[in-house]
ROTORLUM-395997 format. One line per 3 residues: number of its first residue (from 1); for each residue x, y, z of N, C-alpha, C, CB. Coordinates in steps of 0.2 Angstrom, whole numbers, plus 5000, padded with zeros to 4 digits. Glycine has a CB too. Layout:
N
NUM	X Y Z X Y Z X Y Z X Y Z; ...
end
This chain:
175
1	5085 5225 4204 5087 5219 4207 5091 5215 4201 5081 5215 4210; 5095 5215 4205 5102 5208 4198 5097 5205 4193 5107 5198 4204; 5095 5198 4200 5091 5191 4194 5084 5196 4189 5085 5181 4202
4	5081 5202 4192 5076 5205 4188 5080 5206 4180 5074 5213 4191; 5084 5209 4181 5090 5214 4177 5092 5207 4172 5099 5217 4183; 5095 5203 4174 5096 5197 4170 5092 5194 4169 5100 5193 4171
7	5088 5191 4170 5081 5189 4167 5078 5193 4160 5075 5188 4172; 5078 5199 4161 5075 5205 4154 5080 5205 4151 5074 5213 4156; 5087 5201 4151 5091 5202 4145 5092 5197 4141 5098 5205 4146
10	5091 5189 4147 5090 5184 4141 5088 5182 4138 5089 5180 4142; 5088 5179 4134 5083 5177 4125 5082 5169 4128 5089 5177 4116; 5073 5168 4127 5074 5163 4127 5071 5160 4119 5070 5160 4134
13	5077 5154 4116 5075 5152 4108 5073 5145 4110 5082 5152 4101; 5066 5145 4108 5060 5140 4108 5066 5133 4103 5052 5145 4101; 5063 5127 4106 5063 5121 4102 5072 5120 4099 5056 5122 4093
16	5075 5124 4103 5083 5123 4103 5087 5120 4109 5088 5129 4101; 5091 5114 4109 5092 5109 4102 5088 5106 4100 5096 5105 4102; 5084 5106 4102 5077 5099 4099 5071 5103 4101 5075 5091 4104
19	5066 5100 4099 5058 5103 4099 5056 5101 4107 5052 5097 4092; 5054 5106 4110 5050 5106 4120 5057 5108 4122 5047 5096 4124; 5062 5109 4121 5068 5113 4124 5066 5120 4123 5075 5112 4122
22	5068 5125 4128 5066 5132 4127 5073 5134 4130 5058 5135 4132; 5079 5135 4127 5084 5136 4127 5085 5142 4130 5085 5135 4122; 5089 5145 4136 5093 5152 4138 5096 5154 4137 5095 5154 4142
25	5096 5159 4132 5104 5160 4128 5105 5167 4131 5104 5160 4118; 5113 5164 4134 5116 5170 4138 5121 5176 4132 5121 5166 4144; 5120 5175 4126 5124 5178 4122 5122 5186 4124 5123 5177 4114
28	5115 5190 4124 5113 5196 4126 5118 5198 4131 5106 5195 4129; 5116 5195 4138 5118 5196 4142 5128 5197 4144 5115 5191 4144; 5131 5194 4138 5138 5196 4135 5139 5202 4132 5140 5193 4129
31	5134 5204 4129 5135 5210 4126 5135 5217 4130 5131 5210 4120; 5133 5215 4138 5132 5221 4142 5140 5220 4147 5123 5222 4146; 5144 5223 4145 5152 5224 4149 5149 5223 4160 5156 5236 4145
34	5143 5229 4158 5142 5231 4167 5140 5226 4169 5137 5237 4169; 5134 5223 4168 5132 5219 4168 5132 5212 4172 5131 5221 4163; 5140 5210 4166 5144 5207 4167 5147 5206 4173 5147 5207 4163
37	5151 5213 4172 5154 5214 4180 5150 5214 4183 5157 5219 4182; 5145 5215 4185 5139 5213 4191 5138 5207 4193 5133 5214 4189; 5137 5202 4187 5136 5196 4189 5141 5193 4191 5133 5194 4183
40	5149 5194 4188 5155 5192 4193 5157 5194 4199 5161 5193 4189; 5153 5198 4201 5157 5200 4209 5151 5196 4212 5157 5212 4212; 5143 5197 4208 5138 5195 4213 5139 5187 4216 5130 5196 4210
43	5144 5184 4209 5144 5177 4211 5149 5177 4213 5143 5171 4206; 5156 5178 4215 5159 5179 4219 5157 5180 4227 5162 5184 4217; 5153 5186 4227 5149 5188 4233 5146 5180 4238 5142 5192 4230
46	5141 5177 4234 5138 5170 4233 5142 5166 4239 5138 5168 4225; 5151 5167 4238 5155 5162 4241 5158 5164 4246 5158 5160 4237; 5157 5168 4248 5159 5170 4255 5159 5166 4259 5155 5174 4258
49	5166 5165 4262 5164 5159 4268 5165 5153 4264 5155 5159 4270; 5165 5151 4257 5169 5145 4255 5176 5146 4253 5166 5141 4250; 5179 5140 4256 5188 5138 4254 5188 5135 4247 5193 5132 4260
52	5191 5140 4245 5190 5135 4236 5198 5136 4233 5182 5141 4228; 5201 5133 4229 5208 5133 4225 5208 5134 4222 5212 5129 4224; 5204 5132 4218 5203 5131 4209 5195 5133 4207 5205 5119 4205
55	5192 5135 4202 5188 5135 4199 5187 5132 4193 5186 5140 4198; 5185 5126 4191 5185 5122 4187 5177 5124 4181 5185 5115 4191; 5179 5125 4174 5172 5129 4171 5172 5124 4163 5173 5140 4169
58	5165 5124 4165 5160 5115 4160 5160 5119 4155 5151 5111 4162; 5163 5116 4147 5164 5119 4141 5156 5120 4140 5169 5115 4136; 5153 5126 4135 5159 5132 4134 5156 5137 4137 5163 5134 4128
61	5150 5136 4139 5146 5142 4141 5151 5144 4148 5138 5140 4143; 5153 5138 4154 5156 5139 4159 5161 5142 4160 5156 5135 4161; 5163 5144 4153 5172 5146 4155 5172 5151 4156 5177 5146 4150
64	5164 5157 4151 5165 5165 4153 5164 5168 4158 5161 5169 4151; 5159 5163 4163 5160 5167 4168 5166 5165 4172 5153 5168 4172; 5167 5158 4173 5172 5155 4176 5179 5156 4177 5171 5150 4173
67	5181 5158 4169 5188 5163 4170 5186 5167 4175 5190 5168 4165; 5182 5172 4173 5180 5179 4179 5181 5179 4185 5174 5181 4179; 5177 5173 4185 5176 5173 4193 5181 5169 4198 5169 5169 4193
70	5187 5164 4193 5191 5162 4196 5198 5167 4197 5191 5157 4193; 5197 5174 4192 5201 5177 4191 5200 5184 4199 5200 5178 4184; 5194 5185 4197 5191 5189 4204 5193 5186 4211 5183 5190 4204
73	5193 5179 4211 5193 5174 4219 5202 5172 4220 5187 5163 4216; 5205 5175 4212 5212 5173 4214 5213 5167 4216 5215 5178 4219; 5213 5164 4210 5212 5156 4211 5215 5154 4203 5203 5152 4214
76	5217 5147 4202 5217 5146 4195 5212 5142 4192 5221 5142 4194; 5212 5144 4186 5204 5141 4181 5206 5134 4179 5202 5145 4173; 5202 5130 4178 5203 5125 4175 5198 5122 4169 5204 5120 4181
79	5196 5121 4164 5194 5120 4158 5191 5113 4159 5199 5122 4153; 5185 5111 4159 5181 5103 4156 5178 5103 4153 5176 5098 4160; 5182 5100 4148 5179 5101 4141 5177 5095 4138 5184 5104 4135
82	5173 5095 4131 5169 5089 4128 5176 5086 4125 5163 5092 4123; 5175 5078 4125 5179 5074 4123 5184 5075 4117 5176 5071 4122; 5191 5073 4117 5193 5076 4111 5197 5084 4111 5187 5075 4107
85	5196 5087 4114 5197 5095 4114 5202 5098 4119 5190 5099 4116; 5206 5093 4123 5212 5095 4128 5216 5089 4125 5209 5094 4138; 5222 5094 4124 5228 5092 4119 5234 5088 4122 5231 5097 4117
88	5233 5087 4130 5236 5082 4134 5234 5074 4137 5236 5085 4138; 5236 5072 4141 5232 5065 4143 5227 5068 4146 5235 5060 4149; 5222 5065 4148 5216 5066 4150 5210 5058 4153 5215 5071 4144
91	5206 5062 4159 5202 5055 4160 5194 5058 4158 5203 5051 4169; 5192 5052 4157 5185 5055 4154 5178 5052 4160 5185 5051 4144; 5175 5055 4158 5167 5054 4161 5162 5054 4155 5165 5060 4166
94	5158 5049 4152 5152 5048 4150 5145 5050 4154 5153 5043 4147; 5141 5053 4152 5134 5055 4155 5130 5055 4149 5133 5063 4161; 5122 5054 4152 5116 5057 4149 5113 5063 4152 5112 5053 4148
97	5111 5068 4146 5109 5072 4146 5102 5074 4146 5112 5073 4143; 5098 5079 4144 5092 5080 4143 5091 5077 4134 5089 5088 4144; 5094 5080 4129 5094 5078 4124 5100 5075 4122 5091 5082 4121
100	5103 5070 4123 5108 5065 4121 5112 5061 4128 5115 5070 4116; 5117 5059 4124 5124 5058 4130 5130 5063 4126 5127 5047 4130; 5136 5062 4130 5142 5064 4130 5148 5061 4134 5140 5070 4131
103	5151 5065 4131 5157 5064 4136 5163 5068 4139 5161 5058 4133; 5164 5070 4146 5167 5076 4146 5175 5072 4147 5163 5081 4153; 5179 5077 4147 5186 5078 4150 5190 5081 4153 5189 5078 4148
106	5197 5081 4157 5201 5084 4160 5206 5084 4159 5200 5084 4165; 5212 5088 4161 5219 5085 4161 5220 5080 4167 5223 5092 4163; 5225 5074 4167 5226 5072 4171 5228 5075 4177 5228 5069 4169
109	5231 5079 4176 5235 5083 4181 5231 5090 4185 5240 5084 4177; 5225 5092 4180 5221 5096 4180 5218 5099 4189 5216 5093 4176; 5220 5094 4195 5218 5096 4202 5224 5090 4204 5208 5096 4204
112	5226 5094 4210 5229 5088 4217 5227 5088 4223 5235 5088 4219; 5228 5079 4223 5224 5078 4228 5222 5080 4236 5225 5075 4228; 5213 5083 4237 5214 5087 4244 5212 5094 4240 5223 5086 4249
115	5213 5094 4234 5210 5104 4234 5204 5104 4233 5212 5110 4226; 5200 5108 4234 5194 5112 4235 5192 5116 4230 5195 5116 4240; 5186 5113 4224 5183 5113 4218 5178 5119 4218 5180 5105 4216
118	5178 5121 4216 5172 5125 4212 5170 5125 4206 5173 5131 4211; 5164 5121 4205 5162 5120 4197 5158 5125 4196 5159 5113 4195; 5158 5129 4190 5155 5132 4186 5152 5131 4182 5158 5135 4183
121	5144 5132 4180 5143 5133 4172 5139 5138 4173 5140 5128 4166; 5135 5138 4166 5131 5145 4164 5125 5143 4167 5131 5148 4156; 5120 5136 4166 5114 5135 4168 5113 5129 4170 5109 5137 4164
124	5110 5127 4178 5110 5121 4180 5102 5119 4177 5112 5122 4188; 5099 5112 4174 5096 5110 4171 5096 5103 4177 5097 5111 4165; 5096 5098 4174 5094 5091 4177 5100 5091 4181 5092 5084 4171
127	5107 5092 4179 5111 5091 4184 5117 5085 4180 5106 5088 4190; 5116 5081 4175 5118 5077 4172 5126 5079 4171 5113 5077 4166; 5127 5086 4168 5132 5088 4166 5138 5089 4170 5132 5092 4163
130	5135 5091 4177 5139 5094 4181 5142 5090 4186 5134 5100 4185; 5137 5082 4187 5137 5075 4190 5143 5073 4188 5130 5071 4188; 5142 5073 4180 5149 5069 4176 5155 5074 4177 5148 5066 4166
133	5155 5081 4179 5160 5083 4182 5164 5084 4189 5160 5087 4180; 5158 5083 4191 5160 5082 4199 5164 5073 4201 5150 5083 4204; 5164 5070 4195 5165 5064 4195 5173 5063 4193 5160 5061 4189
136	5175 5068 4189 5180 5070 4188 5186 5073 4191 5179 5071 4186; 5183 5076 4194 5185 5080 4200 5187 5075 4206 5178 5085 4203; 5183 5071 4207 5183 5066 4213 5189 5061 4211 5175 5062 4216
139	5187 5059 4205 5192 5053 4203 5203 5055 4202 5187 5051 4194; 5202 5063 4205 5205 5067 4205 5209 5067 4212 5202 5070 4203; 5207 5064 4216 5206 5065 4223 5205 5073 4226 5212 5062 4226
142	5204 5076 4221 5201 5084 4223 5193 5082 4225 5202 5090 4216; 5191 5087 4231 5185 5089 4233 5180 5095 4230 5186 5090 4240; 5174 5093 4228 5168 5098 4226 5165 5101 4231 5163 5095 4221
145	5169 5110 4232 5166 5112 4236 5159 5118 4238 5172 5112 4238; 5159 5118 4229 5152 5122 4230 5150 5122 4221 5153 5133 4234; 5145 5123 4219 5144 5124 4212 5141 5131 4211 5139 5119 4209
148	5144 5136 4208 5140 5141 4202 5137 5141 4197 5142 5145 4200; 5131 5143 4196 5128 5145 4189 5124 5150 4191 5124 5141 4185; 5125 5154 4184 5121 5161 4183 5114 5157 4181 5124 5168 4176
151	5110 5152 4179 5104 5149 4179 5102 5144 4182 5102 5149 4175; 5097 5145 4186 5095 5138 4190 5087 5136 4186 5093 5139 4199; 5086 5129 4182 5081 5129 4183 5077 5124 4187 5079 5131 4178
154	5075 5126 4193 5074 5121 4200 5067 5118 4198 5074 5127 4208; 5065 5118 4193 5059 5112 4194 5062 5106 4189 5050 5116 4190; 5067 5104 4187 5073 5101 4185 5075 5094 4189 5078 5106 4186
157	5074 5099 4194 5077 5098 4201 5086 5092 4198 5069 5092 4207; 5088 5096 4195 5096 5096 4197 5100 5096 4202 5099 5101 4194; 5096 5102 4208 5100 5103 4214 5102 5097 4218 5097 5107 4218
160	5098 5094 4217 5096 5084 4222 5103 5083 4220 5087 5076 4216; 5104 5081 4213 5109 5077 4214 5115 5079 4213 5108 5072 4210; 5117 5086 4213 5124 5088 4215 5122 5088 4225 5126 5098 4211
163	5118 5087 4227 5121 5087 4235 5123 5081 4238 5115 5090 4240; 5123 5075 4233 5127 5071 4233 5137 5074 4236 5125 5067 4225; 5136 5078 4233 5144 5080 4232 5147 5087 4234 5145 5081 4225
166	5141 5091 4237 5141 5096 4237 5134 5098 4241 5143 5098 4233; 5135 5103 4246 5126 5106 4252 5127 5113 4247 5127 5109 4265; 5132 5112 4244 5132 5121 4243 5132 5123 4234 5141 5125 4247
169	5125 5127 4233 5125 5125 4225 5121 5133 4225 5120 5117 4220; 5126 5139 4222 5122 5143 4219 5120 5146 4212 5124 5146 4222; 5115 5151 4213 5114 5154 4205 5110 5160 4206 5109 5148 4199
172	5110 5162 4202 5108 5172 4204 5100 5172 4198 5117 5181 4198; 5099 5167 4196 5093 5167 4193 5092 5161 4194 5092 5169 4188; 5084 5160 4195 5082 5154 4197 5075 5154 4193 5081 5153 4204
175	5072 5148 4190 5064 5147 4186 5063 5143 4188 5062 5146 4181
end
């Protein structure tokens, strides 16, 4: 089974970024090419049945699969990146996180209005990050029309508050 398969290749590093975070590091999980491709068709698979334009992927874990999977869905990618790091105009969203705040960004021009969003990252947690991009998106007049992540972790309960924005939120592993 897939989520078996990827769970045995994660690393989880204790007390990173801070002490009581048990961190998922998907680097392992890079280093297997098949693997990979598995996990990009299976989240492709996932979306059957949704209308999506654009795949939009939360710096930087979101971009690896996010390219992929915007590339496989024949759509265009779109890059939300931490403040500072998109070399054009751009509008910003501030959130808190589990450990800090931040601030994300987009291109102004990054979605028009009326397309159909797919937000990406690598692991959904409290939801914080994905909230201030779905925020973006909207302030966009583009619609959030499903979320991916290769990790859920549902005692978090993140899902809650992306369904504000979205009924449709998947991930191939879950804790």
């Amino acid at each position: 089974m897939l989520e078996t398969r990827i769970k045995q290749t994660l690393r989880d590093v204790a007390d990173f970024p801070k002490p009581g975070i048990i961190f998922k590091d998907i680097t392992p999980v890079l280093k297997d090419a098949a693997l990979c491709a598995e996990i990009t068709k299976a989240l492709a698979d996932q979306l059957k049945g949704v209308k999506i334009d654009v795949v939009a992927g939360i710096e930087s874990r979101g971009f690896l699969f996010g390219l992929a999977l915007a590339q496989v869905l024949d759509v265009p990618f779109v890059p939300i990146r931490k403040a500072g790091k998109l070399p054009y105009k751009t509008i910003q969203q501030s959130y808190d996180l589990e450990y800090g705040s931040a601030t994300l960004e987009v291109h102004e021009d990054a979605f028009t209005a009326g397309q159909n969003v797919l937000i990406h990252d690598d692991l959904l947690a409290t939801g914080g990050t994905v909230v201030a991009a779905s925020k973006l998106v909207n302030q966009l007049q583009a619609n959030v029309v499903a979320y991916s992540f290769l990790i859920s972790l549902d005692f978090l309960n993140g899902k809650d508050r992306l369904n504000l924005f979205s009924p449709n939120t998947f991930s191939l592993v879950s804790y």
